[in-house]
N, C-alpha and C positions, 0 to 999 in steps of 0.2 A: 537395617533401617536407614531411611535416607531422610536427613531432618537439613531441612535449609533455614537460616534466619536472619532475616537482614534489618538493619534501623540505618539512621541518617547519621553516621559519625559522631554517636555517644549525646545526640542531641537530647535525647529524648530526659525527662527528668533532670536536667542542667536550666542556668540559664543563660547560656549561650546565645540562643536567637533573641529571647527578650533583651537583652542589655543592649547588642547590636540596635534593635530593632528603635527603642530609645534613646542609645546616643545618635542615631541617625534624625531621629525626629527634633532633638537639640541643639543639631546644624540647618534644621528647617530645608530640607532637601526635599519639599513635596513639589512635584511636576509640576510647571506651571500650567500644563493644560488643564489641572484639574481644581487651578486657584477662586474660578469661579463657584463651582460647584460648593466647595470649602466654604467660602465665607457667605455663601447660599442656606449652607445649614446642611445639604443635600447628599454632605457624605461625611464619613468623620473621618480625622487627622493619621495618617499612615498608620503609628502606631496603637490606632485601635479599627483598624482596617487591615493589617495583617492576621495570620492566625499565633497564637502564643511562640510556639514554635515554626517561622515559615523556613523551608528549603534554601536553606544557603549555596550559590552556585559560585566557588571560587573561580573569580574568573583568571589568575595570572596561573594557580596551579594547570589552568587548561589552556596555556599556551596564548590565552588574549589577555585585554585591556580594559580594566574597567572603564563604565564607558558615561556618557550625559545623557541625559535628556530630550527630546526634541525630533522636529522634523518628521514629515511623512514620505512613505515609502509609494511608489507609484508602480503599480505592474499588470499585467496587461492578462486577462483570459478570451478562452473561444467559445465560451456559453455563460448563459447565468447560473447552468450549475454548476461552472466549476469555483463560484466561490467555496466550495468544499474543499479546496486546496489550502484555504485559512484553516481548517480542523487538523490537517495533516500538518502543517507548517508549524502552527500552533504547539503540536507535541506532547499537549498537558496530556498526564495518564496517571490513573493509579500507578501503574507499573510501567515505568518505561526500560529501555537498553539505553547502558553509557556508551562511549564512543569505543569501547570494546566489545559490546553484543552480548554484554552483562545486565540482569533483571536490577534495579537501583526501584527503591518507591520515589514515588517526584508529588504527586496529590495526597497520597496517603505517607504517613508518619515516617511506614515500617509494616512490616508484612513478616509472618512466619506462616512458613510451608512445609508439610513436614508427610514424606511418604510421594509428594502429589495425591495424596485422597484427602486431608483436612488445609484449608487456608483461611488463614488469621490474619483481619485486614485492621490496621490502628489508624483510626485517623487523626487530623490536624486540631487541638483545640483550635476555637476561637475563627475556623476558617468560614469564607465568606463566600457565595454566588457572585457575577457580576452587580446583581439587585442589592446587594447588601445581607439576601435575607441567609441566616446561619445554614451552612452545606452541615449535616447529619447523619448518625444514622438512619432517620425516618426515611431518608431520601432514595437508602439502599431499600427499606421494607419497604417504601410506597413502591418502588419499580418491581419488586416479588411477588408481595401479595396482589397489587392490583394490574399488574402490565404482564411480567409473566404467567402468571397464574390464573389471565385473564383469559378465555376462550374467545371471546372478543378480539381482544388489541392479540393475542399468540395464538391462533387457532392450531399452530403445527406443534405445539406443544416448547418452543424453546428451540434457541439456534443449539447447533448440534456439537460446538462447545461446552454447551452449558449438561450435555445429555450422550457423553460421547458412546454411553453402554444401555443409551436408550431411555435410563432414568433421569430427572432431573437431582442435583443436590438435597441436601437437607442445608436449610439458610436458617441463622442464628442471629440475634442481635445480644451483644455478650451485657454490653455496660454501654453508657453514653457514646462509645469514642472505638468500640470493636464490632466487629461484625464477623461471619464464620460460614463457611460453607466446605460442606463437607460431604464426600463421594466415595461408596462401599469399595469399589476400587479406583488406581492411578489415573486421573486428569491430566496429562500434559500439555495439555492445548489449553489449558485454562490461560497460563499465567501468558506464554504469546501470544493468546488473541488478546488480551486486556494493553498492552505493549505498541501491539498494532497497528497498522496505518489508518484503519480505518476501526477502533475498537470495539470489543463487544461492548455493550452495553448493560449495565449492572446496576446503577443508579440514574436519579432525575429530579429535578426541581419540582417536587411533589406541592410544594406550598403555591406554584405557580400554574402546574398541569393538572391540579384537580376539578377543576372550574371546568375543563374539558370533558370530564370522565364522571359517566350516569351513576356509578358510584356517590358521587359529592354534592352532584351538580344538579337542581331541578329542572324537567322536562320541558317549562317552555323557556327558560337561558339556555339551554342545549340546544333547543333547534333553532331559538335567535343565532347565536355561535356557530351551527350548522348552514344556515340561511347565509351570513354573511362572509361565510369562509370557502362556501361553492360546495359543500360535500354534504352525501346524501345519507351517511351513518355517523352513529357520533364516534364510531370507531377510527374511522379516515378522519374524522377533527383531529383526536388526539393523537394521532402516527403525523398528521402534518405540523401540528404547534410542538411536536416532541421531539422532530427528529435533530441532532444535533451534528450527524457527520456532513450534511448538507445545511450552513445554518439560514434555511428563506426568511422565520421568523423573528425579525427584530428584537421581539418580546420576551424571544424564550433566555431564561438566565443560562449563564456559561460560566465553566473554571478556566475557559482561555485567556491565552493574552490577551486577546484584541475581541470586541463582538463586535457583529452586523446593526449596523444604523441604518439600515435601505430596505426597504418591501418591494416584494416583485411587482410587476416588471421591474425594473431597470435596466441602465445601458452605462452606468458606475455605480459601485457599489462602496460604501465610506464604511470603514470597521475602526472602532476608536479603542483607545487602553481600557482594559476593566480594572477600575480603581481597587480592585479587590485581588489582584494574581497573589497565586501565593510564593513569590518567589523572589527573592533577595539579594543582588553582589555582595562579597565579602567587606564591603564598605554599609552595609545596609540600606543601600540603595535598593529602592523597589523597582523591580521588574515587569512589563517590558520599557527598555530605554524609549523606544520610538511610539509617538504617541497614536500616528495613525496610518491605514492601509489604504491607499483606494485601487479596487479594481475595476479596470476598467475594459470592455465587452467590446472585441472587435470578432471579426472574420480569422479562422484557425490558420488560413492560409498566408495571413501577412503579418504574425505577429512579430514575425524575426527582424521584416520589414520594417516597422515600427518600432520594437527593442532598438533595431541600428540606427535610426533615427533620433535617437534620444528621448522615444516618449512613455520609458521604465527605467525604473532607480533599481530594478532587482529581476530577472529575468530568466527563471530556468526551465520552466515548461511552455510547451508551440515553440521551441526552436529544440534545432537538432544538431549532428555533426557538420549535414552539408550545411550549416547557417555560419560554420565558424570564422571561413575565411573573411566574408562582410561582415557579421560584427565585429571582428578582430578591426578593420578596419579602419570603424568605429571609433574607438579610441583614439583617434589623427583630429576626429569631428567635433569631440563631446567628452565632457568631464565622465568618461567609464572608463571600469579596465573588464578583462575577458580573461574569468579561468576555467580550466577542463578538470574536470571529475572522473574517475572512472566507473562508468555503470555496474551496476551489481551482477545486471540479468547473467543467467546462463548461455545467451545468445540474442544478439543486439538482431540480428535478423535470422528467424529460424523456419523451413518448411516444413508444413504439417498437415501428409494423408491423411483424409477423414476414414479411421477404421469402421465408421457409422454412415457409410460414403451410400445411398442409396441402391446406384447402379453395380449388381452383383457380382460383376464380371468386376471393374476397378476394387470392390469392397475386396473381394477374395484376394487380389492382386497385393493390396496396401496390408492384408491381412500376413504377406509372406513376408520374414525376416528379410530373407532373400534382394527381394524386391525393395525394401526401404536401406539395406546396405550398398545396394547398385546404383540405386539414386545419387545417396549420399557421395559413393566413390568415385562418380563419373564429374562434381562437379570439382571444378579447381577454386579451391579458396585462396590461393595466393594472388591468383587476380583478383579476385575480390577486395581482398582488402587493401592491396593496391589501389585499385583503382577508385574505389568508395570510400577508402577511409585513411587514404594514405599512406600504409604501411602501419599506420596506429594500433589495428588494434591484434587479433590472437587469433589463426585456424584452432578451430576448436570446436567438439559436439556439444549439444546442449547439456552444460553440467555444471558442475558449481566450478569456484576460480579458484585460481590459487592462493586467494586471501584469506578463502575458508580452510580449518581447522579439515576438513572432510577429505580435501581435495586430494588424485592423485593421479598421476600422469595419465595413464591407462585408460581414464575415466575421458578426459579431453581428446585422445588421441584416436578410442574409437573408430574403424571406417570413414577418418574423416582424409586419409592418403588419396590423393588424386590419381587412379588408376582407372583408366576407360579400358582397359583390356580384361581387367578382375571384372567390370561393370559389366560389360560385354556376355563374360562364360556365364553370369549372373542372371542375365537374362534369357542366354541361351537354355540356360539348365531351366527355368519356368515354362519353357516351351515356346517364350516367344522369339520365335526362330526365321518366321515367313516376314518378309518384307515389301513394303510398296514399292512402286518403281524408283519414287526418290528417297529409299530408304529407310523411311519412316516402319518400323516393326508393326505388325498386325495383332489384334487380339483373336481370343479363343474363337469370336464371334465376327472374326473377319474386317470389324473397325479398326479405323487406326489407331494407332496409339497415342493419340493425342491428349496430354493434361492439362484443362485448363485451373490454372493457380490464382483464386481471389484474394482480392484486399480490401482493407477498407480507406481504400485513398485517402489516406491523414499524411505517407510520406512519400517523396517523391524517391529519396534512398530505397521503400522494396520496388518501385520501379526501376530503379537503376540496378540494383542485384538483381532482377529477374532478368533482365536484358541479357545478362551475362550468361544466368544458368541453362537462357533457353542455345545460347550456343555448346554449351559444355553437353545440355542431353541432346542435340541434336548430333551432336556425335558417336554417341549410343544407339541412335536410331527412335530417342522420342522423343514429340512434338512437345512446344509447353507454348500455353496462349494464357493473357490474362486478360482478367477481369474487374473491374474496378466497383467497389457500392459503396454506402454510408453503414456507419459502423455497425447501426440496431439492424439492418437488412441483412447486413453480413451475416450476423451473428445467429437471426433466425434464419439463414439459408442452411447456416451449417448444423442445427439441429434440425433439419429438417431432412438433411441427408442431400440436398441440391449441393454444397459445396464438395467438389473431390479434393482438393487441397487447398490448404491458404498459407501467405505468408504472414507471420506475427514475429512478435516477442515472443524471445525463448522462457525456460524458466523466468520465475518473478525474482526466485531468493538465490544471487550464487556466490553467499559470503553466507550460508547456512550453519547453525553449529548443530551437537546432537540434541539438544538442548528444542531444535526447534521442530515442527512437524512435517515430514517430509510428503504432506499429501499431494504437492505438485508434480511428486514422481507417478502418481495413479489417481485414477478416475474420481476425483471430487468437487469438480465443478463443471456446470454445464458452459462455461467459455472456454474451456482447455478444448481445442479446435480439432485437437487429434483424437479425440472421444466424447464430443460432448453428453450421446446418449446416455453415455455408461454414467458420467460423471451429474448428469441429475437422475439416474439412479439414484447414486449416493445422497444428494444433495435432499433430495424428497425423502430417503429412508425409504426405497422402495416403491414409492406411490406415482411416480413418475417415470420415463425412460426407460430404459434398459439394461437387466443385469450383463454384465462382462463374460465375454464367452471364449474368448483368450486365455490358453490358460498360464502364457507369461505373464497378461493382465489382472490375473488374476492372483496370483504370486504374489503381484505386487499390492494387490486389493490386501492379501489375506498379512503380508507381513507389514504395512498402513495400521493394522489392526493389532498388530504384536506391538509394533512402537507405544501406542496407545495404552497397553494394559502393563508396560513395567515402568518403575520406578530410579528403575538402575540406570547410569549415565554409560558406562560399559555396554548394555546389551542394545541402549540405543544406539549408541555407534556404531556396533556391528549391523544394526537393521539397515541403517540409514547407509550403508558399504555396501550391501546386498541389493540394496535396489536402486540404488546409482550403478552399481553393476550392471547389474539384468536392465534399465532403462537404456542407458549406452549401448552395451552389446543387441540389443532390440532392436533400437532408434529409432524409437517411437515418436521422438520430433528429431528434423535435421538440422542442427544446429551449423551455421557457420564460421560467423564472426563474434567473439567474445574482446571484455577488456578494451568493451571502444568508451570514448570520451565524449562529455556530453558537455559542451558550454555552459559557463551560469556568468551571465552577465550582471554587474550590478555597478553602481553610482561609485567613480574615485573615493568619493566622501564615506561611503559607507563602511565602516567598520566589523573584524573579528568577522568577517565572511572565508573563510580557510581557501587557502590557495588551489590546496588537495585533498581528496574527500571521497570517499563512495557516494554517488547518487544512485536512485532505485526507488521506488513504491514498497518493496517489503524488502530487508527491513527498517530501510533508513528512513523511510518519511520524507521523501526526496529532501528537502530542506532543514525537516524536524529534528532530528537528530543534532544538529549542527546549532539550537537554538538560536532563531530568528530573533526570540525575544532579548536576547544579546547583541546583537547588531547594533550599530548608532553609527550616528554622522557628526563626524568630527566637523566643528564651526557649526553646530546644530544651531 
C-alpha cells in the first residue's frame, strides 16, 4: 500500500497562524492601498480577512527577505489573451510543487492520498474569495454536480484527468472543511494536473456563477445575460463568466493574488491585490507585497524592444536568448538588472517530421527510424550552439536534463553525433540512392527531395537554426526551404497533414520526476507536431483523429497506460526509463539545443526575484513557482 499525507507544518489544530495573524494586526500592518476600502466599511480588518489558519510562507528559510508593501509592477504582453500569464504567475493551487518538484497544499489546508485511488482534500477555515464571499465546500459540489455532471457546460463527459479509465470519480463532501474523491483504480494525473500551469479545475464561485446557470437562474435574466454578453446559449454565458485560467471577466471572484479590473477590449490591463489571499510572511504580513500589475498590450514583435527601453518593471515572456545582449545593455540606461534562467524544455529548438504528413511518399519516409536518425546525424549541433546561443547552452536529443531525477546520459546523447557519412549509408540503405544533377537525392517518385520545415514566426532564432541546418542537410544530398505562418494556421496545417515538418519547442517537462506523467513521450495532444492525429485521438477518446499505427508508437501509447494504473513509485520509474528509451532511440522529435538560458528582466528595485532558476511552462509556471506574490520594491 502506498499511503501519502501531507498537512502544513503541524499547523493544523495549533494556534499558530492565529496568533501570528493577530499580533500582526496589533502592529496595524494593513496595506495602505487597501486603507480606503477599510474605513469605507467595504472589507474588514486582515485579521478577519485571513482564513483561521492561512499559509505561512517563511521567507528567510527560502533564501529571501521579508519584504513591504507597495508599488506596481509594469510588464508588457502580445495579446489580450495573454493576461492568462497572471493565472500562471499567480501560482495559487490546491496543490502546488515547492522549489523541489514536491506536491505541498498552498489553497487547501492538507491533502491525504492514499493508494492514488482515494484523495482527501481539507480545507482552510474561515477562507475567503477575492469578493469576501466564504470559499467552501459548496464551491467544490456546485462545480460536480452542476458543471461537470452537466451535459450542457461537459458534453465530453469530464477532462480526461478526471476520467483517466474512462469513468468519472465517486465525489464526497465529508464535513464542512473535506471533500473526497475517490477512483476504483490509480489516478496519478490527478494530483499534477491540479499543480499545473494551467490547472484542472475542480471548484468555482458557485455563489457568484449561478446567476449564469438555467439551473438557478430564470429564463428571461438568462437571455437578458445572454443578450448582453454576445452568446447564443446560456452554456457559452457560463464557460465565458467562469473561466478562470484566462481571467476576461472582472467579476468573476478568484483565490489569486492579484485579479483583473479591465473588461475587454483593452490595450492595459490594471489587476489590483485581493484583499482576501490566503497567504502570510513569517512576520504575518499578508500576502502579496505588491499591490498592483498592469499589463500592458503591444505588438509580440517589439516587446524586448520596449523591455530594453524601460517600459517593464518585470519581463520574462516576448523576449528570448537573441534579446539578451540589448537588454543586458539595458542596465547602462535604466534602473534594471538581467538574469538568465535555465529553461526546462527538453530542447530549446527541436525538428519534428509530421508522422501524419499527408503526402504518402514523405509520410512513409518520416515513418522510418532510419530516416529520422540520418536527419538527426547529418546536422552539426556544435555550430549551432555556437553560433545561436553562444556556446551556452547543451547538444542534446529531446529528453529530459540533467536536473531531473530521470536523466541519463544515453538518453541526451542519442544520434545526436554529427556524422554525414553514418547519414549518408542511412540514406543509401532507404533506397534514396539517385541524385539530381546538383545533388539533391530523388524520391521513390522521382521528386526531389526537398523539405519544407514551418514555423510559426514568433522567433527569429528557428530562423537562424534553420539557416544552419539547411547547410548541414544539403550535404547529405537534401533540400530544406521554409515556411513561415501564424500560430493557429500553423497548427491546423499540421492536423491537416499540409505540414511535413516544423520547428518547435522540444518536450515541455525536462526536470520531469516519476511522480509526473510522461504523456509528452506519446500521442496525447493534438499540438505535439510530430503526431498530432494520433494525439487527438487520444485527446477525443477515440472520436476524433486517428489511432497510432506505429508500433513503437504504440509501445509507447500502451506503456502511457501502464504508468497510469500503478501506484508504485518504482514501477513508474521504470516506465518512464522505457519510453525515454524507445523515444530517443526513435527520435520522434530532433532535438538540438538543450539547457539554454532565457532572460528575465525586472526593476533594480524589485526584490527576492532569484538570480537562478528554471524557467518553463510545466512545470515551473515560468515565474509561479518562484512566487511573484513575494517580490517587492525596496524604497516602495
Amino acid at each position: 500500500m502506498v499511503t501519502r499525507r501531507t498537512f502544513l507544518g503541524g499547523v493544523i489544530g495549533s494556534a499558530i497562524a492565529p496568533s501570528l495573524v493577530e499580533a500582526a494586526a496589533d502592529r496595524d500592518i494593513e496595506p495602505e492601498f487597501l486603507r480606503d476600502w477599510l474605513r469605507a466599511g467595504r472589507i474588514p480588518p486582515m485579521v478577519d480577512r485571513l482564513p483561521t489558519h492561512p499559509r505561512i510562507v517563511n521567507m528567510k528559510e527560502a533564501g529571501r527577505q521579508p519584504g513591504v508593501y507597495g508599488g506596481t509592477v509594469r510588464t508588457i504582453i502580445g495579446s489580450q489573451k495573454d493576461i492568462r500569464y497572471m493565472t500562471v504567475y499567480g501560482y495559487s493551487r490546491l496543490v502546488g510543487y515547492d522549489k523541489h518538484l514536491m506536491f505541498q497544499p498552498d489553497i487547501l489546508m492538507g491533502f491525504e492520498s492514499k493508494d492514488d485511488t482515494v484523495f482527501t482534500f481539507y480545507l482552510r477555515e474561515g477562507h475567503r474569495w477575492s469578493d469576501g464571499a466564504p470559499f467552501t465546500v459548496d464551491d467544490f459540489r456546485y462545480w460536480w454536480d452542476d458543471v461537470i455532471l452537466s451535459k450542457d457546460l461537459t458534453p465530453g463527459g469530464g477532462a480526461l484527468e478526471l476520467r483517466p479509465h474512462g469513468k468519472l470519480p465517486k465525489f464526497e463532501v465529508l464535513d464542512a472543511l473535506t471533500v473526497r474523491y475517490t477512483w476504483d483504480r490509480p489516478n496519478p494525473m490527478f494530483m499534477p494536473a491540479l499543480a499545473g500551469p494551467l490547472p484542472l479545475v475542480i471548484f468555482g464561485p458557485g455563489h457568484y456563477l449561478k446567476q449564469f446557470h438555467k439551473k438557478y437562474q430564470d429564463d428571461f435574466r438568462l437571455s437578458a445575460l445572454m443578450k448582453e454578453n454576445r452568446v447564443k446559449k446560456w452554456a457559452d454565458l457560463h464557460i465565458k463568466m467562469s473561466r478562470s485560467s484566462r481571467p476576461e471577466n472582472p467579476n468573476l471572484p478568484t483565490l489569486d493574488p492579484w485579479r483583473n479590473t479591465t473588461p475587454l477590449p483593452a490595450d492595459q490591463f490594471v489587476f489590483v491585490r485581493n484583499p482576501f489571499f490566503h497567504r502570510v510572511d513569517e512576520n504575518g504580513v499578508q500576502l502579496p507585497y505588491i499591490d498592483k500589475f498592469i499589463l500592458n498590450v503591444s505588438s509580440s514583435s517589439i516587446i524586448a524592444a520596449k523591455a530594453g527601453a524601460g517600459e517593464s518593471d518585470l519581463q520574462a515572456t516576448g523576449v528570448d536568448f537573441n534579446d539578451y545582449t540589448f537588454l543586458k545593455d539595458a542596465e547602462k540606461r535604466f534602473p534594471v538588472k538581467v538574469n538568465l534562467w535555465k529553461q526546462v524544455r527538453g530542447s530549446r529548438v527541436a525538428l519534428l517530421p509530421n508522422l501524419n504528413c499527408a503526402d504518402e511518399v514523405w509520410r512513409n519516409l518520416f515513418r522510418e527510424a532510419r530516416f529520422r536518425r540520418a536527419l538527426s546525424m547529418a546536422i552539426d549541433r556544435h555550430e549551432i550552439n555556437m553560433v545561436a546561443f553562444y556556446g551556452l547552452g547543451r547538444a542534446s536529443a529531446d529528453t529530459v536534463l540533467p536536473d531531473s531525477p530521470l536523466f541519463k546520459p544515453e538518453y541526451a546523447e542519442a544520434f545526436i553525433a554529427h556524422d554525414p557519412d553514418q547519414a549518408n549509408k542511412l540514406l543509401d540503405e532507404l533506397g534514396l540512392t539517385n541524385r539530381a544533377d546538383d545533388g539533391i537525392r530523388l524520391l521513390s517518385d522521382g521528386r526531389r527531395a526537398e523539405i519544407t520545415v514551418e514555423t510559426a514566426g514568433e522567433s527569429n532564432l528557428d530562423t537562424d537554426v534553420l539557416e544552419l541546418v539547411r547547410d548541414h542537410w544539403r550535404e547529405v544530398g537534401l533540400a530544406l526551404y521554409t515556411r513561415t505562418s501564424q500560430r493557429d494556421v500553423f497548427r491546423s496545417r499540421a492536423m491537416s497533414g499540409t505540414i511535413m515538418m516544423s520547428i518547435w519547442f522540444g518536450i515541455e517537462n525536462g526536470v520531469a520526476t516519476a511522480d509526473m506523467p510522461p504523456g509528452q513521450l506519446a500521442p496525447t495532444l493534438d499540438d505535439q507536431l510530430q503526431w498530432p492525429l494520433w494525439g487527438m485521438y487520444h485527446l477525443s477518446a477515440g472520436q476524433e483523429g486517428s489511432a497510432p499505427d506505429l508500433p513503437e508508437v504504440e509501445q509507447l501509447v500502451d506503456l502511457l497506460q501502464q504508468w497510469g494504473e500503478t501506484a508504485r513509485f518504482k514501477e513508474r520509474e521504470v516506465i518512464w526509463h522505457q519510453m525515454l528509451g524507445l523515444y530517443t532511440q526513435q527520435v520522434f522529435s530532433i532535438g538540438l539545443i538543450n539547457g539554454t538560458l532565457q532572460p528575465i528582466l525586472r526593476s533594480a528595485k524589485l526584490q527576492n526575484v532569484p538570480e537562478k532558476a528554471l524557467y518553463g511552462f510545466d512545470p515551473t509556471s515560468y515565474l509561479g513557482l518562484y512566487m511573484p506574490d513575494a517580490f517587492w520594491f525596496k524604497e516602495a
